[in-house]
C-alpha positions as CSV (number, residue, x, y, z in Angstrom):
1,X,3.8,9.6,72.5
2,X,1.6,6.7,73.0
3,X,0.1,8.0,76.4
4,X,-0.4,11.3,74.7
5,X,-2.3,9.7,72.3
6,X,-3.9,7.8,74.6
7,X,-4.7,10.5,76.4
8,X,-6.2,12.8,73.5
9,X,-8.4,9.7,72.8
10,X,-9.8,9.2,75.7
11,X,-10.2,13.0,75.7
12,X,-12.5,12.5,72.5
13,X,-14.5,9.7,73.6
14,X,-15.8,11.7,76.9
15,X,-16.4,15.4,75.2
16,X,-18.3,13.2,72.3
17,X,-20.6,10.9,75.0
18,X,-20.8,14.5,76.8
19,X,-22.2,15.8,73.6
20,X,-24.9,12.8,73.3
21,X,-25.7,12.5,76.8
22,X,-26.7,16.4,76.6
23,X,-29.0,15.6,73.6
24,X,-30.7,12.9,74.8
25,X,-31.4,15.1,78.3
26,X,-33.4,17.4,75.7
27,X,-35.8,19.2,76.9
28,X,-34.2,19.8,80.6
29,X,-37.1,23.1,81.0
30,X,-40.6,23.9,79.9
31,X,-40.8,24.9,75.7
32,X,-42.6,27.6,74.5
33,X,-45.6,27.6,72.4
34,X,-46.3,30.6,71.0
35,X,-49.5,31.8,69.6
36,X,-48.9,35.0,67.4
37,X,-52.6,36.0,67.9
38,X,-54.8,36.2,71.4
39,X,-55.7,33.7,73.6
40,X,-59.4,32.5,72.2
41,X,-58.7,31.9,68.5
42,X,-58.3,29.2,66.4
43,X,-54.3,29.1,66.5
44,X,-54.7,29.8,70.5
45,X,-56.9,26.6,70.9
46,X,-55.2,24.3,68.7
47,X,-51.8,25.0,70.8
48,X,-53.4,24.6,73.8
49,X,-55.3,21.3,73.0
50,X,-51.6,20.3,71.6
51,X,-49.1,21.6,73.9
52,X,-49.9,18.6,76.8
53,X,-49.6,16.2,73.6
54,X,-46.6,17.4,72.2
55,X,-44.8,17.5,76.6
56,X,-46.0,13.8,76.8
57,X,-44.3,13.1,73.6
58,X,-41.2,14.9,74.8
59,X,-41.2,13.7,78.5
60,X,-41.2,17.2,79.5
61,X,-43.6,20.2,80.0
62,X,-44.8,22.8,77.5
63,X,-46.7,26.2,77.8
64,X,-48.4,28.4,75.4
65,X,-47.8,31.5,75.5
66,X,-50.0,35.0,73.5
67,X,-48.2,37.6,71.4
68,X,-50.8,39.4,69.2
69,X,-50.1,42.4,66.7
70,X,-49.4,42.7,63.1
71,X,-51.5,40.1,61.8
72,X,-49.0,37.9,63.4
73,X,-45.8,39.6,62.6
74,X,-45.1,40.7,66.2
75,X,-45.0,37.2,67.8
76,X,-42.7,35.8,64.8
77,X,-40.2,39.1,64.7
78,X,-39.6,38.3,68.5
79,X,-38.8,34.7,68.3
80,X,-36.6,35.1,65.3
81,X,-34.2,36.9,67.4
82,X,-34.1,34.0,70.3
83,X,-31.4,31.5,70.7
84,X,-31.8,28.5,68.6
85,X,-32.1,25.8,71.8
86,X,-35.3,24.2,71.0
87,X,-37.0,26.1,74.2
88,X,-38.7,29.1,71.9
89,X,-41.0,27.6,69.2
90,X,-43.9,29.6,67.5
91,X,-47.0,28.4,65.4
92,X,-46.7,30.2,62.5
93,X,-49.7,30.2,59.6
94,X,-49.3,30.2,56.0
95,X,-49.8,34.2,56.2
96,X,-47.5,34.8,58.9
97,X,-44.4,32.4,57.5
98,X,-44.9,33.3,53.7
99,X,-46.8,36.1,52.9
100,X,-46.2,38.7,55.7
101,X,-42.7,39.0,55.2
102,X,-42.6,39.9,51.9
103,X,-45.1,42.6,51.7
104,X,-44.2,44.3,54.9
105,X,-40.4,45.4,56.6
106,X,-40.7,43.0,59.2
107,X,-37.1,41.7,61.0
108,X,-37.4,37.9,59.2
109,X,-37.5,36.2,56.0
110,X,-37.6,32.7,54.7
111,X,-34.1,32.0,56.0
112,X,-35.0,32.9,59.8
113,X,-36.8,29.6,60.6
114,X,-35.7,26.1,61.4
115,X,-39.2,24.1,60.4
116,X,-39.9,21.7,63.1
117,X,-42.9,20.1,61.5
118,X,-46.5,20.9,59.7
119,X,-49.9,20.3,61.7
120,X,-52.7,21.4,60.0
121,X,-53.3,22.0,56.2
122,X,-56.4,23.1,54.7
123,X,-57.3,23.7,50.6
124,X,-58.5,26.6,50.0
125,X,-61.8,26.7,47.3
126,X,-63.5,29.6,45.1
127,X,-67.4,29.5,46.1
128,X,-70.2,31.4,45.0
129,X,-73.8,32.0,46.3
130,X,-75.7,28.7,46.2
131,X,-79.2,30.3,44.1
132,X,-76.3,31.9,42.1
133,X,-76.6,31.8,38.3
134,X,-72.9,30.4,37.7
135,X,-72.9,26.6,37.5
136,X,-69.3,26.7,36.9
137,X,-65.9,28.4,36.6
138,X,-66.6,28.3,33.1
139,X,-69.4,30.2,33.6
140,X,-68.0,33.0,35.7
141,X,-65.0,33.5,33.2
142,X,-67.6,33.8,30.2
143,X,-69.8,36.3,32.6
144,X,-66.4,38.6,33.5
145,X,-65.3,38.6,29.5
146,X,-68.7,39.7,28.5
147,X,-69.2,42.1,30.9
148,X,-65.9,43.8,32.8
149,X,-65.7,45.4,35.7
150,X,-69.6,44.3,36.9
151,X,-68.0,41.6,39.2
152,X,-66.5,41.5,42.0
153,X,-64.9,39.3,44.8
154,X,-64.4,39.9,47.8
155,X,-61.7,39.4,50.9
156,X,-60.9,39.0,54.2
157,X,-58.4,41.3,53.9
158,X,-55.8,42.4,51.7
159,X,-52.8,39.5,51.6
160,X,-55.3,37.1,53.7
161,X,-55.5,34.0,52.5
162,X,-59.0,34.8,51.2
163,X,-57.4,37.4,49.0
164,X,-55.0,35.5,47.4
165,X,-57.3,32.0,46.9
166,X,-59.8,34.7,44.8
167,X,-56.2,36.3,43.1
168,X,-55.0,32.8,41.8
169,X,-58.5,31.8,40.6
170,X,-58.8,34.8,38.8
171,X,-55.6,36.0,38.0
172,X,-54.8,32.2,36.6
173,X,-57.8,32.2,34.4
174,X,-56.9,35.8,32.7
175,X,-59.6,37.8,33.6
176,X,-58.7,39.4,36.8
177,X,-58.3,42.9,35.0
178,X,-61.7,42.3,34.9
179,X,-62.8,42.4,38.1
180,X,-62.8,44.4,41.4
181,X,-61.6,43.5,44.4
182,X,-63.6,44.5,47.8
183,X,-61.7,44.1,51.1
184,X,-63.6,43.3,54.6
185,X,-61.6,43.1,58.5
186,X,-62.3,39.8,57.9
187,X,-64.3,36.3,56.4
188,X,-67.6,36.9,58.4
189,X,-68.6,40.8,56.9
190,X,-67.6,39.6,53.7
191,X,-70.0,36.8,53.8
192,X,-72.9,38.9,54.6
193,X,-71.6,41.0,51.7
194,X,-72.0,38.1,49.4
195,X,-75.6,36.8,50.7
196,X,-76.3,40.8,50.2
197,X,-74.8,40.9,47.0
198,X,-72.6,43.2,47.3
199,X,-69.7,40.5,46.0
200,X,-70.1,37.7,44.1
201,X,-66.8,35.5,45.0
202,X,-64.6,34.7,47.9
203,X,-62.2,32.0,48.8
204,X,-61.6,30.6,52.1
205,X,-61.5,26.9,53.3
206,X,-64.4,24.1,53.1
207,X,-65.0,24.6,56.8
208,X,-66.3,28.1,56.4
209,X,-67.3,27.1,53.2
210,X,-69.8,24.6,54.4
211,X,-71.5,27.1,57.2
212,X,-73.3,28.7,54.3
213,X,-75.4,27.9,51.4
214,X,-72.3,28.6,49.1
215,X,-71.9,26.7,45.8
216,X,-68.1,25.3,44.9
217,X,-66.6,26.2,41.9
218,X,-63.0,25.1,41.8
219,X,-60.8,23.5,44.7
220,X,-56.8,24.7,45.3
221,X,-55.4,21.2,45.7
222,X,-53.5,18.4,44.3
223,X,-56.6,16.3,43.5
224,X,-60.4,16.3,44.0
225,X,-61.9,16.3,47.6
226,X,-63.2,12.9,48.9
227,X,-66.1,15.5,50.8
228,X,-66.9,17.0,47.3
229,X,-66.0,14.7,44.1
230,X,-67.6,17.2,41.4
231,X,-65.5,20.1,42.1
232,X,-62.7,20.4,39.9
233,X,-59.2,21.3,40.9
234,X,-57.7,24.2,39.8
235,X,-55.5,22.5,37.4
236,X,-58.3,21.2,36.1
237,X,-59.7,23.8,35.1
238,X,-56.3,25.8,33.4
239,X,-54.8,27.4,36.7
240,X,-51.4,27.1,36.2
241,X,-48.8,26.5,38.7
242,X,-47.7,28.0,41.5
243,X,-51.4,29.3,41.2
244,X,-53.3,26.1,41.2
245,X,-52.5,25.0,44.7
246,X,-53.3,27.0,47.5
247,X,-53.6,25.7,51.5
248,X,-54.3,27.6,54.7
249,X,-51.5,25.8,56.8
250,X,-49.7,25.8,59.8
251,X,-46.9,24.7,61.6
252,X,-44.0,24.5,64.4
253,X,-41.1,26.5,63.9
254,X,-37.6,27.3,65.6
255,X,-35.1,30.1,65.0
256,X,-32.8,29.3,62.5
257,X,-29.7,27.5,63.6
258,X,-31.1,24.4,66.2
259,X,-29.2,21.4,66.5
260,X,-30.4,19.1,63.7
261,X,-31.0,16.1,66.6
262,X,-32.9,18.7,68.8
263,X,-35.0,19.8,65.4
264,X,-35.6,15.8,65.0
265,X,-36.6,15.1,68.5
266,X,-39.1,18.0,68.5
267,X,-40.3,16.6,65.0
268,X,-40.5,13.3,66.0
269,X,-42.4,14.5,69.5
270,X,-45.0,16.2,67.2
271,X,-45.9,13.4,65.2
272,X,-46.4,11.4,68.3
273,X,-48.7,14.5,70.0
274,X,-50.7,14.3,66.2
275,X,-51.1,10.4,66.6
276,X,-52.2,11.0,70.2
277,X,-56.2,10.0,70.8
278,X,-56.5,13.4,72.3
279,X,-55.2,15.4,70.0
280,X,-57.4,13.5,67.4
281,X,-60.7,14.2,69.1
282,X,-59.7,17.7,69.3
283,X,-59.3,17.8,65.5
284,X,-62.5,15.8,64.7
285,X,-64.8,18.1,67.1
286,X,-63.1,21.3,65.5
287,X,-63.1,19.7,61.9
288,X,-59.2,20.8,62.0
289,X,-57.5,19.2,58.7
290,X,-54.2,17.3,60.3
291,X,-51.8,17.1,57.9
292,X,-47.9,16.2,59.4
293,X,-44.3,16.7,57.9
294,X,-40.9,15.9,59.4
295,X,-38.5,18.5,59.2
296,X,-37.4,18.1,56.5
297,X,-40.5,17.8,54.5
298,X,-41.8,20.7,56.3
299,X,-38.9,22.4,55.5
300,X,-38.8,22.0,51.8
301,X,-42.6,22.7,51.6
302,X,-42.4,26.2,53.4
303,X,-39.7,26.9,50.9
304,X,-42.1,26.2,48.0
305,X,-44.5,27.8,49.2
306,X,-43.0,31.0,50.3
307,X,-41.6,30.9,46.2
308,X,-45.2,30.0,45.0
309,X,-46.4,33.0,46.8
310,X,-44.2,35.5,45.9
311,X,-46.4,35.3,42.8
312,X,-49.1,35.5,44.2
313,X,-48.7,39.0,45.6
314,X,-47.4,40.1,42.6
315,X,-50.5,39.4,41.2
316,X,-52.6,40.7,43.9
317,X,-50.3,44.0,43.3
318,X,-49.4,43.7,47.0
């Protein structure tokens, strides 16, 4: 009985130092990074200026690889069929994680992802023309009650970002019924629309923003920017929540189901490849907004988020 015990225990010890000694050999081949849009955008050249980063960090090698189509959707339905080994990641945007998937039958949902971590994080912000006459959010809310229907904003697209920054301004001040809503195939025609014009509001982040003579009228964070100290937040200024916070973000995620010490070693690997000088002087020259949480901080802010815009479409009757 004693040998068989022994035995059994000795048995234990080697399948549970097995076990370890196959974790820490994580990653034994090249990970994939992929890009659900093509090779020359912004979520291509972040990757890319990542990915050797992110293998130094790991001790291993990483690739990016392109899968374009479905504003995104076709990169993310592929990967969320793979097997959960910590070799298939994908970048996935604010629109592609949280929005997409509930406003079109695609083959994942908010339960298909293990969040590895969050890398870049921008507010979004409501802006006008610069010679505009509105001085403030107070005055375009007074201008839209007096007069409906004149005004309109515009979009990059319906259930882009732009669209639902303009939807929660709107929408959380109670005059949205009182406006139209003009869609573009994307930021740049509807920003020729609005020096035309044509529209009179759009939302997008301060880096577009600050490419044009555009005047601020209320920011979609947590608190005031440092970069522009007079422009209220929309809590401030009676958007209520989930409307009042609003970011264009993206991040590293897994098929649901990876080994939580693989999910922390890639987590921990990212941080590292943010830290890097590199990596750094890629986000200065580009003016990309780093903004980094663990797993599990990542994980309980894509939840929120996916629940904060759920209302969101509902407003924007998507």
């Amino acid at each position: 009985m004693n040998n068989f015990m022994a035995t059994s225990v000795a048995a234990i010890a080697l399948a549970l130092t097995a076990g370890v000694a196959v974790t820490q050999e994580f990653p034994e081949r090249p990970i994939n990074l992929a890009a659900p849009f093509n090779a020359g955008g912004g979520t291509d050249l972040l990757l890319r200026a990542f990915a050797p980063h992110f293998a130094d960090a790991l001790g291993g090698n990483a690739y990016v690889s392109n899968m374009a189509g479905g504003s995104g959707t076709v990169g993310a339905a592929a990967l969320a069929g793979q097997r959960p080994d910590g070799y298939q990641m994908g970048y996935w945007s604010v629109t592609v994680s949280t929005i997409q998937p509930q406003i079109k039958n695609v083959p994942y949902n908010v339960d298909s992802w293990t969040p590895i971590c969050s890398v870049a994080a921008s507010p979004t912000v409501l802006f006008t023309q610069a010679d505009s006459p509105f001085e403030t959010i107070e005055d375009v809310v007074a201008a839209v009650k007096a007069d409906p229907g004149k005004y309109i904003y515009g979009s990059s697209g319906p259930g882009a970002i732009t669209h639902l920054t303009t939807v929660a301004a709107f929408s959380g001040l109670g005059v949205i019924d009182n406006m139209k809503h003009l869609p573009f195939q994307g930021s740049g025609p509807a920003l020729q629309a609005m020096a035309a014009g044509t529209i009179q509001f759009f939302g997008d982040t301060e880096l577009l923003m600050t490419r044009g003579d555009f005047r601020p009228l209320v920011v979609f964070n947590s608190e005031r920017l440092d970069s522009m100290p007079d422009v209220p937040t929309a809590a401030e200024v009676g958007i209520a929540a989930p409307l009042n916070e609003l970011y264009l973000w993206g991040g590293l995620f897994a098929p649901a189901g990876l080994e939580p010490e693989v999910t922390e070693t890639l987590s921990t690997a990212c941080e590292a490849a943010m830290n890097s000088d590199g990596f750094q002087e890629f986000a200065t020259q580009t003016s990309t907004v780093l903004n980094y949480r663990n797993a599990a901080d990542f994980n309980t802010f894509f939840r929120d988020q996916y629940k904060a815009n759920a209302s969101l479409i509902e407003a924007a009757g998507l």
